[in-house]
Structures are given as C-alpha cells and as structure tokens.
C-alpha positions in Angstrom: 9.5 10.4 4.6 6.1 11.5 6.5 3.5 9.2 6.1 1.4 11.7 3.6 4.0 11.6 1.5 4.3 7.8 1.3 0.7 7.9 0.3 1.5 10.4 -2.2 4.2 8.2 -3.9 1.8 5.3 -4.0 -1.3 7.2 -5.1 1.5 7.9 -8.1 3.1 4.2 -8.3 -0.7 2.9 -8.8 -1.2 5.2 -11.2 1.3 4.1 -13.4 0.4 0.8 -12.7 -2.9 1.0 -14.2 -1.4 3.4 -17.2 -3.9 6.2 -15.6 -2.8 9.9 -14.8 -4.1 9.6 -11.3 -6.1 8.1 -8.5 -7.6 9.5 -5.7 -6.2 7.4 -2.3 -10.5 7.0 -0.8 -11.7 4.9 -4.0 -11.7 1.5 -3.6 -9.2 -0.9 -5.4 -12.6 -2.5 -7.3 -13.2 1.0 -8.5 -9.8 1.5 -9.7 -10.0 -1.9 -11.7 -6.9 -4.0 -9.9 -7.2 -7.3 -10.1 -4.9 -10.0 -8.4 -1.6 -9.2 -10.6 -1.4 -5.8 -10.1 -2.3 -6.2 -6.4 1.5 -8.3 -6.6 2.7 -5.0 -8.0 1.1 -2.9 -5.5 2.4 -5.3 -2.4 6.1 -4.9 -3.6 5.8 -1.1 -4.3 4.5 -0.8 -0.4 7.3 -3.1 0.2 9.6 -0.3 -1.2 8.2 3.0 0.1 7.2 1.6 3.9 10.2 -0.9 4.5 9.4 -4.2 5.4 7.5 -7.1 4.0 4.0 -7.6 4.8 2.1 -10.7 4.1 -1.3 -10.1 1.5 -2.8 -12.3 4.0 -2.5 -9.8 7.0 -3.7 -7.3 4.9 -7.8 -8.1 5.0 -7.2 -7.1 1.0 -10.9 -6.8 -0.8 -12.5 -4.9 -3.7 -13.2 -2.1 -0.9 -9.8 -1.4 0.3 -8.1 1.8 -0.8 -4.8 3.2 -0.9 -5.9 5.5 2.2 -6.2 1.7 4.1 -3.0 0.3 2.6 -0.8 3.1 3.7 -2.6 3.0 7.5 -2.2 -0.9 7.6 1.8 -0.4 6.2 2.5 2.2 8.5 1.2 0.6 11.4 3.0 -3.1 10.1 6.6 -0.6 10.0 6.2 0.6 13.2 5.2 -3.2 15.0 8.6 -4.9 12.4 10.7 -1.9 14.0 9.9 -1.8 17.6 10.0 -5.7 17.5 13.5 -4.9 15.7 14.4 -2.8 18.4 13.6 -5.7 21.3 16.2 -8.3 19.5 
C-alpha cells in the first residue's frame, strides 16, 4: 500500500471516528475536535494501516498535529521498526 493511500484510509477511519463524512489530512486534530479518547482510536487505527506500534509519546501529539504529520511520523517509525528488524 503506497503511503498516499495509507493517508487516504486514515483520512476515512477519522472520519468515522468522529461520525463526520470527511476530513481534510492539513487541519489540525484541535480543528477536527479529537480529544484524548479518540486519539486512543486514532493510535490503534495507524497501528493497523502502518504496521507496528508506536508509542503516543514519540509522537510530539498536540492540538496542531494533522493526519498529513501522523502518516509522515508512521511511515518514517515503519521504515526504522523494519530495517532494525532486518539487522536481528
């Protein structure tokens, strides 16, 4: 799956999250009205469309982050858990 896409599947898995029709991936997750439960849901559907678990804590998470940033900083955390994968 290209990374575009991945974004596009969590554009939509925020979406119905938060019971809206859509978000755009540039607004910020304060914009978008998450709060800290749904930034649970949010963490375990990256979990599920970039591999890997990620901690919140690693993820500089604020009311300015967007989904564009989440799918950069999962992408980037996929490629560092697989090449460090690939060195066992």
């Amino acid at each position: 799956m290209t990374t575009n896409m991945k974004l596009q599947k969590l554009t939509a898995e925020v979406a119905r999250i938060l019971n809206v029709d859509s978000v755009e991936p540039d607004v910020g997750l304060g914009e978008l009205g998450v709060d800290s439960l749904v930034i649970v849901e949010l963490l375990l559907a990256c979990e599920q469309i970039y591999g890997g678990r990620v901690s919140p804590e690693d993820l500089n998470i604020d009311q300015y982050t967007t989904l564009s940033d989440f799918d950069r900083n999962f992408t980037k955390a996929a490629a560092e858990a697989h090449a460090e994968d690939a060195l066992v």
